[in-house]
C-alpha positions in Angstrom: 7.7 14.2 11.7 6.8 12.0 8.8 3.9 10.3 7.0 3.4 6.6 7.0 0.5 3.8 6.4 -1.3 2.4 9.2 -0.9 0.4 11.1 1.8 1.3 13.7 2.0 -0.3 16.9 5.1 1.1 18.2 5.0 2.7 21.4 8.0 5.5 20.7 5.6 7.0 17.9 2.7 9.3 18.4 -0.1 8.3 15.7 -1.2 11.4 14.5 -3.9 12.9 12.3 -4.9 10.8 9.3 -3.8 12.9 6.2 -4.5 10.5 3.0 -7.2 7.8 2.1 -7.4 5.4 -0.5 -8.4 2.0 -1.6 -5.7 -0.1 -2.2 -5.1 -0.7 -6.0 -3.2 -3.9 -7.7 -0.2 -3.5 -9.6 -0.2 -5.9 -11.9 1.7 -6.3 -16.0 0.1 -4.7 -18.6 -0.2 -8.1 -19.9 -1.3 -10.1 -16.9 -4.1 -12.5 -17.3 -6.1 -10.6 -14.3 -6.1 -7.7 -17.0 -8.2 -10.1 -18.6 -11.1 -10.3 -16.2 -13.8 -8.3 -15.7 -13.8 -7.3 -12.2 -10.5 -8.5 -9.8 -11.4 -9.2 -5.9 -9.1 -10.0 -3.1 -9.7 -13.6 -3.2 -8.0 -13.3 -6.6 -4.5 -12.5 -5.1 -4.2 -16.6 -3.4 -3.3 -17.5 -7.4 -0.5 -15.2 -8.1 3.0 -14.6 -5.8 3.4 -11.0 -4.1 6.9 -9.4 -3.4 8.0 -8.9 -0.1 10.1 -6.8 1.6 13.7 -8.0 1.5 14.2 -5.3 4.6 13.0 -5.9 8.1 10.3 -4.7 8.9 7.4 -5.7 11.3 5.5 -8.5 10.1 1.8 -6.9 11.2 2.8 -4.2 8.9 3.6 -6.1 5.8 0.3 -8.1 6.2 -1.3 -4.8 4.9 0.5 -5.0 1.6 1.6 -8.4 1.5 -0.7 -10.6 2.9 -0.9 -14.3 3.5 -4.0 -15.0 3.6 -7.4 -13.8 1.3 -10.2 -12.4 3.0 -12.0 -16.1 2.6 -8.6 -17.6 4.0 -6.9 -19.0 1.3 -3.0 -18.8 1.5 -1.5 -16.2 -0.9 2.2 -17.3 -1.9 5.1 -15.1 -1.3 7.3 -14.2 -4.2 10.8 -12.1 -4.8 12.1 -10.3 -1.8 12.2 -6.6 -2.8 13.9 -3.6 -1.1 12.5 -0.9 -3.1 10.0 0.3 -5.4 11.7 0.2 -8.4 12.4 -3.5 -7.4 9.1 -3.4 -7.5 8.0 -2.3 -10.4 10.5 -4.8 -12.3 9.7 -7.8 -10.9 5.7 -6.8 -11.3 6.6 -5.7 -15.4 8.2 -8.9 -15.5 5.2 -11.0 -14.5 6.6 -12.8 -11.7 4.1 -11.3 -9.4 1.4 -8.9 -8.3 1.7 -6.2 -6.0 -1.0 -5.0 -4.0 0.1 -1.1 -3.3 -1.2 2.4 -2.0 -3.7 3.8 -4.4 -1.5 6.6 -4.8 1.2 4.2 -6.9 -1.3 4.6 -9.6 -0.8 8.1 -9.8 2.4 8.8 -9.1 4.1 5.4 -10.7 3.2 5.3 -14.4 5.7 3.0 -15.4 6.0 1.3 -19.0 5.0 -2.1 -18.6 2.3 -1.7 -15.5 -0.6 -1.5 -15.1 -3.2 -0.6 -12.0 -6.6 -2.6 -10.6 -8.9 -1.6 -8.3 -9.9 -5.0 -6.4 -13.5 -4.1 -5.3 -13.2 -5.0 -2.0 -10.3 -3.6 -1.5 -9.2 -2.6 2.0 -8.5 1.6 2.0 -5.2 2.2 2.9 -4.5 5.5 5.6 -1.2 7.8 5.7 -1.0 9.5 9.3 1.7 11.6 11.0 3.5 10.1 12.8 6.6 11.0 15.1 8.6 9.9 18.2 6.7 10.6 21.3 10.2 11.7 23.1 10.3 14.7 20.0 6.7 16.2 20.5 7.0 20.2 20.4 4.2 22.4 20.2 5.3 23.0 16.5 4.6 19.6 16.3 1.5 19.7 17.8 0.2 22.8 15.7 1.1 21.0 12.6 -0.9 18.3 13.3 -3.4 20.3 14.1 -3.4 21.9 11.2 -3.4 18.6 9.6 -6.3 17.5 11.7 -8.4 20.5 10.6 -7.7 20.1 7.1 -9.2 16.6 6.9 -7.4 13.9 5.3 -7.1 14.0 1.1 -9.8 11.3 -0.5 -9.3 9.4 -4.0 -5.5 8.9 -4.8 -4.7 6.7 -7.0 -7.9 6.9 -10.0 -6.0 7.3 -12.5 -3.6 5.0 -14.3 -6.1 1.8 -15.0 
């Protein structure tokens, strides 16, 4: 069992419960001229290069980080290929692009030289369970229910602006 962002459209996995919410946040340098502005949108993201994932992965799934297109359609350039967060994080402290992350990043990636937005129309990101259909137990099953019961966590991510 693990925990991952929606969405997944593999049909091995079982989707489970949604555990974590959050509006996605930018990562931006603390220096960036978007730290300049009053409020940042999505529409802002078409004039500044986002990192990509130097690892396959399925396209439909980087869209939700990494997107190519605003909300209003403009294209949004794709920058360095990365592979991990630390990758990341330097190539976003070094101003050669933005980085539109989890909410949680904010709180959990304090990093000298970054800095986090909150785009007001961002999109809110969800974790779920998730595992391989082919492994459901009924451990498996009463941990998600458990997880299911509990209700998903709200508001990662609110600190670190």
């Amino acid at each position: 069992m693990a925990t991952s962002w929606l969405p997944i459209r593999e049909p091995d996995l079982v989707v489970g419960p949604v555990v974590a919410t959050a509006p996605l946040v930018l990562m931006v340098a603390t220096d960036h001229p978007l730290t300049r502005r009053e409020a940042v949108g999505m529409e802002d993201l078409a004039e500044w290069p986002l990192p990509h994932s130097a690892v396959p992965i399925p396209e439909y799934w980087q869209q939700t980080l990494v997107p190519t297109h605003t909300p209003g359609g403009r294209p949004i350039r794709r920058g360095p290929k990365v592979s991990s967060i630390q990758e990341v994080a330097a190539v976003v402290a070094a101003g050669e692009a933005v980085c539109l992350i989890h909410g949680d990043a904010a709180h959990y990636y304090r990093w000298p030289g970054l800095r986090y937005l909150h785009p007001y129309d961002a999109p809110t990101g969800h974790w779920v369970l998730t595992w391989p259909a082919a492994g459901q137990t009924a451990l498996v099953r009463a941990l998600a229910q458990a997880a299911r019961d509990a209700g998903p966590s709200t508001g990662l991510g609110t600190t670190g602006q």
